[in-house]
MDTraj code that builds the backbone (N, CA, C; nanometers):
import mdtraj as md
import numpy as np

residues = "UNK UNK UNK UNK UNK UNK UNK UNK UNK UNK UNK UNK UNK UNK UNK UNK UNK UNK UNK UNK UNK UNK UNK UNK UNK UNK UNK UNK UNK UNK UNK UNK UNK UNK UNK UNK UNK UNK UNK UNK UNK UNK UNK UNK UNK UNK UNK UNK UNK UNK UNK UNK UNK UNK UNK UNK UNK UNK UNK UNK UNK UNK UNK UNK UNK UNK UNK UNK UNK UNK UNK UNK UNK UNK UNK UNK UNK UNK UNK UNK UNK UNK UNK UNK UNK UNK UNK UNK UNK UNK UNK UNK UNK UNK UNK UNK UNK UNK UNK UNK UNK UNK UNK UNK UNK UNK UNK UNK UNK UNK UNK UNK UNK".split()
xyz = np.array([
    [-0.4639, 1.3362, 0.6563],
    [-0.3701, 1.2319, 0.6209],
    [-0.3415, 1.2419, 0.4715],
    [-0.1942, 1.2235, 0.4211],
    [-0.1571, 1.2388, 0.2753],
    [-0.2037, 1.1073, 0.2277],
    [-0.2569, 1.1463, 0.0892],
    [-0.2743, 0.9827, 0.0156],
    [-0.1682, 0.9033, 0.0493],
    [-0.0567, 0.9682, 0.0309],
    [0.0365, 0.8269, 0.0043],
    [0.0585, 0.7564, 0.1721],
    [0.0425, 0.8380, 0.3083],
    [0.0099, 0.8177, 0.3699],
    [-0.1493, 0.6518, 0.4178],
    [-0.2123, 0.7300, 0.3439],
    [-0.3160, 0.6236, 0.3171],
    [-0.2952, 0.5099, 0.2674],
    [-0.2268, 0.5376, 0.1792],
    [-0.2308, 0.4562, 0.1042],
    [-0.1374, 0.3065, 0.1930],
    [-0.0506, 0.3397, 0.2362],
    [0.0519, 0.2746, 0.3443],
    [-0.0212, 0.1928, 0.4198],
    [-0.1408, 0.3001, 0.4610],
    [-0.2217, 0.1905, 0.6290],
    [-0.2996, 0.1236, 0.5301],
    [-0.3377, 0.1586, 0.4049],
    [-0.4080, 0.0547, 0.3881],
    [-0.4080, -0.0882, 0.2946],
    [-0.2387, -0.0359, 0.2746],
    [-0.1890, -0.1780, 0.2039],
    [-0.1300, -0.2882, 0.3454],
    [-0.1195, -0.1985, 0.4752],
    [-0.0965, -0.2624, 0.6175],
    [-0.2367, -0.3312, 0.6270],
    [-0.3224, -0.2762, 0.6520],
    [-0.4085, -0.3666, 0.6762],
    [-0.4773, -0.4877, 0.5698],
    [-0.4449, -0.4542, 0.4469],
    [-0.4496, -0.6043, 0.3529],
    [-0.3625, -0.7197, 0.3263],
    [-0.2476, -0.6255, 0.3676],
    [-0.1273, -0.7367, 0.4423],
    [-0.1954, -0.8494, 0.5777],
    [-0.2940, -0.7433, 0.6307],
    [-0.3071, -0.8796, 0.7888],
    [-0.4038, -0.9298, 0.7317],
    [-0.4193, -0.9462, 0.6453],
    [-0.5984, -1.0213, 0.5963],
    [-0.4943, -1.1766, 0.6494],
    [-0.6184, -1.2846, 0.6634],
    [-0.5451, -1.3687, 0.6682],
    [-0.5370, -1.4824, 0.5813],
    [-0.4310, -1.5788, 0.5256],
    [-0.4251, -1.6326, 0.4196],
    [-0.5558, -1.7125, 0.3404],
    [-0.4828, -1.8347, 0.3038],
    [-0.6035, -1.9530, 0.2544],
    [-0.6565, -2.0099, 0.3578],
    [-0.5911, -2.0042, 0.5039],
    [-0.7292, -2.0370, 0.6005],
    [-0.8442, -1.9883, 0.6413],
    [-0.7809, -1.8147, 0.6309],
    [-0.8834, -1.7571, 0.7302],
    [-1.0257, -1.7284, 0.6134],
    [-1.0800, -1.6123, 0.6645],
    [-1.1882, -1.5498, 0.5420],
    [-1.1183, -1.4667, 0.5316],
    [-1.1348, -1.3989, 0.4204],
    [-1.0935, -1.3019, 0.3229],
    [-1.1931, -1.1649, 0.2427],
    [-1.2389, -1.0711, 0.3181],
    [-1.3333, -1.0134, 0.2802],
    [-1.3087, -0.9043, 0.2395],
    [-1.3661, -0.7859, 0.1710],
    [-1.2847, -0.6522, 0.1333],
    [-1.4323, -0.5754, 0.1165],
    [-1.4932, -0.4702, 0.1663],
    [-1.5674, -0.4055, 0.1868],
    [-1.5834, -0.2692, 0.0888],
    [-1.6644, -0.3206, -0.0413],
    [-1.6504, -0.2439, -0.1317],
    [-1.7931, -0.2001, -0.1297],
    [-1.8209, -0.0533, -0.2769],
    [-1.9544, -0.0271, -0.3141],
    [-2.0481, -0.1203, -0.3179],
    [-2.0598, -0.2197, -0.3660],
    [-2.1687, -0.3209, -0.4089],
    [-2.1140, -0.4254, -0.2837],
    [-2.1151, -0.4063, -0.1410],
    [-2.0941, -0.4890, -0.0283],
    [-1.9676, -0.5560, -0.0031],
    [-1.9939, -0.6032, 0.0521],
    [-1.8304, -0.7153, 0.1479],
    [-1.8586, -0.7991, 0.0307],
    [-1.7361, -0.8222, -0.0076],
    [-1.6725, -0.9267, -0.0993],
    [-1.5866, -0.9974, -0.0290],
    [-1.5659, -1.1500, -0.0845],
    [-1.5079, -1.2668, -0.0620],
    [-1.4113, -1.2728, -0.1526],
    [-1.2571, -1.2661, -0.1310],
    [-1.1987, -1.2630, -0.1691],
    [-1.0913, -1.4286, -0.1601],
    [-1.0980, -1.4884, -0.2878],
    [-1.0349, -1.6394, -0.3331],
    [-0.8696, -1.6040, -0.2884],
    [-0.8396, -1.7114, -0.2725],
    [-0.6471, -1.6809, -0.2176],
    [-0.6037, -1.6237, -0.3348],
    [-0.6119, -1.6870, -0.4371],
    [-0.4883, -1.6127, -0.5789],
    [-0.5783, -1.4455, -0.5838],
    [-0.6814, -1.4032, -0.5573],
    [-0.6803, -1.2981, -0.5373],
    [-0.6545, -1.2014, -0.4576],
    [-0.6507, -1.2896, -0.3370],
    [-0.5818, -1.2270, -0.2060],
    [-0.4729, -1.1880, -0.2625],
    [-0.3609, -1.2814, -0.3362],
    [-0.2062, -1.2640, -0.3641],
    [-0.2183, -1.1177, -0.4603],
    [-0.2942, -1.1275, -0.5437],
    [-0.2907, -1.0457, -0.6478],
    [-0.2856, -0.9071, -0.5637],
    [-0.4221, -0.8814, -0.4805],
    [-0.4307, -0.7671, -0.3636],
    [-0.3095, -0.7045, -0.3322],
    [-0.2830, -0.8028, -0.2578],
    [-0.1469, -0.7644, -0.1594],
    [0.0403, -0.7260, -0.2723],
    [-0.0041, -0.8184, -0.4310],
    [0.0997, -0.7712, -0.4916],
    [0.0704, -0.6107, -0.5571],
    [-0.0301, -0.5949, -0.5816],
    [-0.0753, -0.4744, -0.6686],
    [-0.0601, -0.3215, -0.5212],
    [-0.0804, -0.3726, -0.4355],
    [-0.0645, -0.2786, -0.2984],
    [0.1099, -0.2400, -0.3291],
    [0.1794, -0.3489, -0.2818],
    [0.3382, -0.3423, -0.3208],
    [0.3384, -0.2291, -0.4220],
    [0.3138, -0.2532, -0.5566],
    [0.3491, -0.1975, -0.6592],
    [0.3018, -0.1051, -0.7005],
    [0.1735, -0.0130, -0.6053],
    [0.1035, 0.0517, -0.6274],
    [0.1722, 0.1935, -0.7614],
    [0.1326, 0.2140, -0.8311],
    [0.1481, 0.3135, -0.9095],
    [0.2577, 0.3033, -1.0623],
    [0.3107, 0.1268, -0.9974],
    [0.3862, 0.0648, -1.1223],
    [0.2939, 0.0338, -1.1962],
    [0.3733, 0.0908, -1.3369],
    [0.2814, 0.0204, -1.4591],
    [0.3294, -0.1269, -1.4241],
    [0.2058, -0.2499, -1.4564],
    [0.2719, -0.3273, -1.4787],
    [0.1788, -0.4186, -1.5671],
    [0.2380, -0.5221, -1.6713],
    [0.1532, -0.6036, -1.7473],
    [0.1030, -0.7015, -1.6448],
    [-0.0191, -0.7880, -1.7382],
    [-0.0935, -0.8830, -1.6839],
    [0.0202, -1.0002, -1.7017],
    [0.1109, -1.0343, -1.7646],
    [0.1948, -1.1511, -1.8015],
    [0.2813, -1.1374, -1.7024],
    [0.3450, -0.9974, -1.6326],
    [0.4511, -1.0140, -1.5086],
    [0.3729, -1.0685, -1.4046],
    [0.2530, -1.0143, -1.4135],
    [0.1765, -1.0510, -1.2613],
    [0.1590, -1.2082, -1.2527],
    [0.1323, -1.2365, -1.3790],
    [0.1293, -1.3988, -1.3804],
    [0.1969, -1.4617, -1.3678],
    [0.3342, -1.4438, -1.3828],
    [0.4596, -1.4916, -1.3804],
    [0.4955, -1.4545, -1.2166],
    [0.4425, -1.3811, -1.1603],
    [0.5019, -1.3350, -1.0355],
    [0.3956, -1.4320, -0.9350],
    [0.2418, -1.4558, -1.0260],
    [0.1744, -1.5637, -0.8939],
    [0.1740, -1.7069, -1.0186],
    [0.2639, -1.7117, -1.0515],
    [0.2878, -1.8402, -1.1171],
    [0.1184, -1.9286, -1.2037],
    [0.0675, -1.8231, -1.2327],
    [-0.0250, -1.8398, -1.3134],
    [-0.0881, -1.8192, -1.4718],
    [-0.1843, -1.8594, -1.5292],
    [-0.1631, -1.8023, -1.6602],
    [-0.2064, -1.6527, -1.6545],
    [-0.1621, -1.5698, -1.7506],
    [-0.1835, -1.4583, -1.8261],
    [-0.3653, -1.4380, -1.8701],
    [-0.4395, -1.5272, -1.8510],
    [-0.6081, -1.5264, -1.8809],
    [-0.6775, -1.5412, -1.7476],
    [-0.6492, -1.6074, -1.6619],
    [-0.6503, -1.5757, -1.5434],
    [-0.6230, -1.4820, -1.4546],
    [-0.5082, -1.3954, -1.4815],
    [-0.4985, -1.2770, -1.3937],
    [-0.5710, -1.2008, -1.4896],
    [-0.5830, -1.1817, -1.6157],
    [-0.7095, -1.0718, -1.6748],
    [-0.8427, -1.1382, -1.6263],
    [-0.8581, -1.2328, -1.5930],
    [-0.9971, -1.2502, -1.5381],
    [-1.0203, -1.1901, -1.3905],
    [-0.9250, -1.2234, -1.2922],
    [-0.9474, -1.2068, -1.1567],
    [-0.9125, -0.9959, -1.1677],
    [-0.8387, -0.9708, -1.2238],
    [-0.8656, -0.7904, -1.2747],
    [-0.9760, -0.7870, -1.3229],
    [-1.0790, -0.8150, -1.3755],
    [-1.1761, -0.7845, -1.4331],
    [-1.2777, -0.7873, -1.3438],
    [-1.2601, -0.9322, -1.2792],
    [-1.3623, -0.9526, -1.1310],
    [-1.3309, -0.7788, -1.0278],
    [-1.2429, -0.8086, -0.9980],
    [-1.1973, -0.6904, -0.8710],
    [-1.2023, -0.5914, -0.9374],
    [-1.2296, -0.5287, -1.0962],
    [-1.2106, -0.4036, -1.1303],
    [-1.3637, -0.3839, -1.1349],
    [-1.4866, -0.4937, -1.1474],
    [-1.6295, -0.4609, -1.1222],
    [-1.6643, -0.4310, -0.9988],
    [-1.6302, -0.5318, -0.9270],
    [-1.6792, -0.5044, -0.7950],
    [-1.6386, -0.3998, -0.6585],
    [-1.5682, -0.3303, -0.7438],
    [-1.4612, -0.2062, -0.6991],
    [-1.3355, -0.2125, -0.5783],
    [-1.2802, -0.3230, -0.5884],
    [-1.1088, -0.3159, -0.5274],
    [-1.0596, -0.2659, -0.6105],
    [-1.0264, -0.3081, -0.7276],
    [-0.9168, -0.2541, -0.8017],
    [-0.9866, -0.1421, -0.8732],
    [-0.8817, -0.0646, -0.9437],
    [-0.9165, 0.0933, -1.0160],
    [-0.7624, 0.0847, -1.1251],
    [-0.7767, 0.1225, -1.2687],
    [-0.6985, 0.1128, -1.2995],
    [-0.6142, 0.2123, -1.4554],
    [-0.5343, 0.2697, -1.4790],
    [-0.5084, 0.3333, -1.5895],
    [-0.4334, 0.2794, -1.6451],
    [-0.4122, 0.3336, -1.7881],
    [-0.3784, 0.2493, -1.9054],
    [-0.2254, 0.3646, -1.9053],
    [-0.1238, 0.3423, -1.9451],
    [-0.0335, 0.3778, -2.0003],
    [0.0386, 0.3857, -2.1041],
    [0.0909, 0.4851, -2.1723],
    [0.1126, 0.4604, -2.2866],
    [0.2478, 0.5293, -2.3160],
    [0.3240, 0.4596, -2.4269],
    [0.4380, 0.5072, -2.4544],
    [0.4555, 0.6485, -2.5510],
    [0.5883, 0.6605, -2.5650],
    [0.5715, 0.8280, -2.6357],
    [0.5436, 0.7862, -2.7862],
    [0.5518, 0.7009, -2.8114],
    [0.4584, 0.7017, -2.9760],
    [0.3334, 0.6554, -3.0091],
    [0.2852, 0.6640, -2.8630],
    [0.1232, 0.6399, -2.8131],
    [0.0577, 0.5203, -2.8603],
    [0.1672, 0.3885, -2.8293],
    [0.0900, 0.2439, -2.8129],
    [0.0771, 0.2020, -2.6380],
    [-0.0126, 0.1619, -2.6124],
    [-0.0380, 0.1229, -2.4406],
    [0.0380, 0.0467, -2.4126],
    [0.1468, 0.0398, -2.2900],
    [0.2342, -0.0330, -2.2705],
    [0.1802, -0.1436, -2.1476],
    [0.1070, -0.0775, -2.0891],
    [0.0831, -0.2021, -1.9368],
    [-0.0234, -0.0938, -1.8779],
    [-0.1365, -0.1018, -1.8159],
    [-0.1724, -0.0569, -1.6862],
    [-0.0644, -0.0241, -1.5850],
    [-0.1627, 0.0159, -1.4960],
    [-0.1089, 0.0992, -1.3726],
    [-0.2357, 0.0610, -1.2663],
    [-0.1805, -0.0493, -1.2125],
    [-0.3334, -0.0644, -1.0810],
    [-0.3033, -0.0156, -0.9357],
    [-0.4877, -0.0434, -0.9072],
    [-0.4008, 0.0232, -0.7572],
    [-0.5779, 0.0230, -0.6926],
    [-0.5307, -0.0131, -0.5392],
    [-0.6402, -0.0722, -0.4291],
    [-0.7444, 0.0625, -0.4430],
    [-0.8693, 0.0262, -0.4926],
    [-0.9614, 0.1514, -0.4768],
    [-0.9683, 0.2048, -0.3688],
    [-1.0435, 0.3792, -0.3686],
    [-0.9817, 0.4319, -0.2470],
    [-1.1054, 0.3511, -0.1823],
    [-1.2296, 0.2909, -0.2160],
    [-1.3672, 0.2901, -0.1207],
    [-1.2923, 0.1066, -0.0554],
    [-1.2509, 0.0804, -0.1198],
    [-1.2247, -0.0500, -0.0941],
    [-1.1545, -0.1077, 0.0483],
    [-1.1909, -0.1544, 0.1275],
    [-1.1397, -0.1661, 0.3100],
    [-1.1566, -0.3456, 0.3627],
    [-1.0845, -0.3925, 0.4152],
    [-1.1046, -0.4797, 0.4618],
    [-1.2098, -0.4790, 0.4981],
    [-1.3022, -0.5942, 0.5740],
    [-1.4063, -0.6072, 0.6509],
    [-1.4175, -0.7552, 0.7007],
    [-1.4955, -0.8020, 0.8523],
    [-1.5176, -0.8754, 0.8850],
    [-1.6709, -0.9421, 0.8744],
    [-1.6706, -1.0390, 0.8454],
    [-1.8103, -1.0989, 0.8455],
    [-1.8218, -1.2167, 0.9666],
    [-1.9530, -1.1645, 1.0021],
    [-1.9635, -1.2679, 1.1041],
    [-2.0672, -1.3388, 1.0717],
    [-2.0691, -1.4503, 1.1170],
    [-2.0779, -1.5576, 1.0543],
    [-2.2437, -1.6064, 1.1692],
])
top = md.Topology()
chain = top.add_chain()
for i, resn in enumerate(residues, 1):
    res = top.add_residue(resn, chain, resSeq=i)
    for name in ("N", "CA", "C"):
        top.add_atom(name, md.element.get_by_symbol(name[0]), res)
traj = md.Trajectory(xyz[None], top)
């Protein structure tokens, strides 16, 4: 299967996670993680955009939140290994925005309860 292939089923299957009712789990290195709704959103927007640079201030503006908050909830998901991420930089070599994107180990998962 081609990455970008992969990459498809597996922004499909974080698409069916289910919202702020259901549980929300993501099956990383350091175990099944519980994933909070505004991080769910974040998930499922960074899947979309996979390979766009994009700043922490659009993303905030896009889940109607502050700019310290989405660097916090990136910081959470970039330890616990969902997210993975590179820095970008312009041609007179100041960093313009990251570039995120769903780690490859990172998978839904169910917990039973």
């Amino acid at each position: 299967m081609e990455k970008a292939d992969m990459a498809v089923d597996r922004a499909l299957k974080f698409a069916e996670l289910p919202g702020a009712s259901g549980r929300r789990y993501v099956l990383t290195p350091v175990g099944c993680i519980h994933l909070t709704p505004t991080e769910l959103q974040l998930v499922r927007i960074i899947e979309e955009m996979e390979g766009v640079p994009v700043s922490k201030a659009a993303l905030a503006r896009r889940l109607h939140r502050n700019k310290r908050v989405i660097g916090r909830l990136i910081s959470r998901l970039r330890a616990v290994g969902v997210l993975a991420s590179e820095a970008v930089f312009s041609s007179s070599g100041a960093q313009i925005a990251n570039r995120y994107r769903i780690a490859d180990e990172a998978q839904p998962c169910e917990v039973i309860s």
